[in-house]
C-alpha positions in Angstrom: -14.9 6.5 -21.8 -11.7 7.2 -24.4 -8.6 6.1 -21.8 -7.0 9.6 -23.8 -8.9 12.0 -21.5 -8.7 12.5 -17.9 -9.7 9.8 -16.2 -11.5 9.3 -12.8 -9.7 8.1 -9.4 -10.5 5.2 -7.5 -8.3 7.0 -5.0 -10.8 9.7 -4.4 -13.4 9.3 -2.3 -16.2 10.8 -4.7 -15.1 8.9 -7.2 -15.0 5.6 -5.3 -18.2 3.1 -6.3 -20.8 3.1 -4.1 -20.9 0.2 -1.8 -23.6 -2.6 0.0 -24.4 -2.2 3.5 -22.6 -5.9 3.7 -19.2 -4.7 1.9 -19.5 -0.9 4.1 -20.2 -3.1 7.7 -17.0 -5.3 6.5 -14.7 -1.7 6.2 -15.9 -0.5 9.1 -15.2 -4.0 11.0 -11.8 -4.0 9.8 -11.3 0.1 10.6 -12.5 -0.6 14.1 -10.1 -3.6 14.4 -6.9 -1.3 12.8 -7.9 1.7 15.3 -7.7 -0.8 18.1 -4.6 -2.4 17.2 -2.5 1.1 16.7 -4.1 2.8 20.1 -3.2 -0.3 21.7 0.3 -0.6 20.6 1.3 3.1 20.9 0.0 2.6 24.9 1.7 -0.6 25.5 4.0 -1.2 22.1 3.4 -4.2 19.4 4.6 -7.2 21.6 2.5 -6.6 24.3 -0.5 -6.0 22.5 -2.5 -9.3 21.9 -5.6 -10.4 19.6 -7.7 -10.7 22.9 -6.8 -6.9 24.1 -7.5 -5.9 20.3 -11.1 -7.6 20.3 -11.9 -6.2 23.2 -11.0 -2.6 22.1 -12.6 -2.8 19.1 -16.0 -4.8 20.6 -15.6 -7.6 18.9 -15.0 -11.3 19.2 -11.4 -12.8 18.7 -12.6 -15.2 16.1 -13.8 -11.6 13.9 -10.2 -10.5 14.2 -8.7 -13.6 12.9 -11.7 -13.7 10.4 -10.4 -10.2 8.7 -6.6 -10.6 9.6 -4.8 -14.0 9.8 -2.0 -12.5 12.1 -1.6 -9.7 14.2 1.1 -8.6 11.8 -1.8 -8.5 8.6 -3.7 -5.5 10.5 -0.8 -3.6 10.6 0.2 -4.5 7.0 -3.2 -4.9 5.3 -4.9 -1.4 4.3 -7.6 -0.9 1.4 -5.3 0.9 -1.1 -3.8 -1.8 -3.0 -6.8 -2.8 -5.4 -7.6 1.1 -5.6 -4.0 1.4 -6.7 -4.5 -1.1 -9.7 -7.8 0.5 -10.6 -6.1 3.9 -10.9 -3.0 2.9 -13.1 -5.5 0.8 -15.3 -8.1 4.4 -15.5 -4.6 6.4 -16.7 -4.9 7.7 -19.9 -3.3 5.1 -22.9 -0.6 7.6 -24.2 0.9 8.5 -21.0 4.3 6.8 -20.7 3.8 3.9 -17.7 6.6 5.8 -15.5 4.4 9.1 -15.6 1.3 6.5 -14.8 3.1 5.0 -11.6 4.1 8.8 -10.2 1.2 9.5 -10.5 -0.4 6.9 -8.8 1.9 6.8 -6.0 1.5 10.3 -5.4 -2.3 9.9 -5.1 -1.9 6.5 -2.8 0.6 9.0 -0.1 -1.7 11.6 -0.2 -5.1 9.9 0.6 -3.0 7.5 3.6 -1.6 10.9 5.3 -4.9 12.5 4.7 -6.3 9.9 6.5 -3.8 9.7 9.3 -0.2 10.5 9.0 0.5 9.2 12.7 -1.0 5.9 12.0 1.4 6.1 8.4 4.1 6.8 10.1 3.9 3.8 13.1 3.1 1.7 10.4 6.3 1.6 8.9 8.1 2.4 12.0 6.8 -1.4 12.9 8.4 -2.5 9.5 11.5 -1.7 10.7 11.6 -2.4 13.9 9.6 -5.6 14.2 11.0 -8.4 12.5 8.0 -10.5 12.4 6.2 -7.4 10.5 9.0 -7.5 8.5 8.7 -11.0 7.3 5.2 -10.9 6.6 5.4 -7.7 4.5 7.5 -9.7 2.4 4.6 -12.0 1.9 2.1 -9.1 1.3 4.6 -8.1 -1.7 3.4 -11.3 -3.9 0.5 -10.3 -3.3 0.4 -6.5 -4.6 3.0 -7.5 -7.2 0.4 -9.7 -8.5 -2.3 -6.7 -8.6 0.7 -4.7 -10.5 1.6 -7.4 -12.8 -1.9 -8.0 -14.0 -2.5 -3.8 -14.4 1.2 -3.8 -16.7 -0.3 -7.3 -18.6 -3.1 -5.2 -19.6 -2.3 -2.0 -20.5 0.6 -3.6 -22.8 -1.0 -6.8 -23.9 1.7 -8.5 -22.2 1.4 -11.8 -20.8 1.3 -10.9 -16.7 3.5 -14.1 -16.0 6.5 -13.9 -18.1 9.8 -12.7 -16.6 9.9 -9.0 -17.8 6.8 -8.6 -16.2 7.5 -10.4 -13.0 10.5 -8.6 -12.7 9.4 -5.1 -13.4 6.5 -5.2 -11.3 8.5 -6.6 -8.2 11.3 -4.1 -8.6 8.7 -1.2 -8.7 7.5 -3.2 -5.5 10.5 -3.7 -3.8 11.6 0.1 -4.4 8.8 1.8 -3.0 9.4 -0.8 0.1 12.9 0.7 0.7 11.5 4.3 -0.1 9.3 3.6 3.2 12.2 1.8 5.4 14.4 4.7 4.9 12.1 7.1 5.7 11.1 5.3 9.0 15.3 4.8 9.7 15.9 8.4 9.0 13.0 9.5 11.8 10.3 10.0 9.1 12.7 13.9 8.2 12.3 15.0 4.2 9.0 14.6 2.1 8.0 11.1 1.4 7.1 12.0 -2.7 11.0 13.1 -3.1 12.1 10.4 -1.8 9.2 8.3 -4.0 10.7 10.2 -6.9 14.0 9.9 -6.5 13.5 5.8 -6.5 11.1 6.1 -9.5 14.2 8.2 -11.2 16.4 5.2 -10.3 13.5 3.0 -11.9 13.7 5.0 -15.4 17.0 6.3 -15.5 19.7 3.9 -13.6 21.8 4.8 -10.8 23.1 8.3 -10.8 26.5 8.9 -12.5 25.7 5.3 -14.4 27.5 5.3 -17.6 25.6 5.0 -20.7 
């Protein structure tokens, strides 16, 4: 396909590649374990809530949990966006500017997670504000979608995906659309989620506001 015409989204459903019956069971294992975990916590809240009850909710053994999430906090943390997410910025067209490529992405990753569930979205990253063990290991799952981001900028720049610039690009990106999320959740989830994304993204490109040039 020529990368200068529109390109196809992993983010959309249609436009997902099909998958085995082993790689759909998998999803829907880890769905039914996630569906467990947030029913379970808004009833009883995150603390009380513990792998056994979760297994048992979602009809399946401990050892499956821990199989498809190390720690309780991963099931809250752990979604099936971030790879889509790479796919997308890697199918943007080659002359758009990589900004315009992230907005547009990050647009498309809010809108299919609230189209799914904009309750579950929103407990989510209540937890990463109020739990500090979710906290901490969110900080872990940034490596690991920093790493996704950092290979997608290596590529469409022939850049090498572990020199500084990269690392630090990719991990600011990262680390702003973190504190988008936390001060949503501390401001009681009020005003749209893409103005705040694009206001931080405008930070990302232009500076701080009033910055002298």
């Amino acid at each position: 396909m020529n990368r200068m015409t529109a390109a196809r989204s992993p983010l959309s459903p249609a436009d997902r590649p099909q998958l085995g019956l082993r790689e759909r069971k998998k999803i829907k294992t880890r769905e039914a374990i996630r569906a467990a975990t947030y029913a379970l916590i808004k009833e009883q809240g995150y603390d009380a809530t513990t792998i056994e009850q979760i297994a048992e909710r979602a009809e399946v053994s401990p050892s499956t949990v821990f199989r498809y999430f190390p720690t309780k906090e991963d099931i809250v943390l752990t979604d099936e966006y971030d790879p889509l997410m790479a796919e997308e910025l890697r199918a943007r067209p080659a002359g758009e500017s990589w900004i315009d490529s992230v907005r547009h992405v990050v647009r498309k990753a809010i809108d299919a997670n609230m189209a799914e569930d904009p309750e579950v979205v929103r407990l989510r990253t209540h937890l990463t504000v109020q739990v500090p063990a979710v906290r901490s290991r969110m900080f872990e799952h940034m490596s690991v979608t920093g790493s996704l981001l950092r290979q997608a900028l290596a590529e469409r720049f022939g850049l090498d995906p572990d020199s500084l610039e990269v690392r630090v690009y990719a991990m600011s990106l990262i680390g702003g659309l973190m504190e988008v999320s936390m001060f949503w959740a501390e401001h009681d989830f009020e005003g749209d989620l893409h103005t705040f994304t694009d206001r931080a993204l405008d930070v990302m490109e232009h500076g701080l506001p009033g910055e002298n040039r």
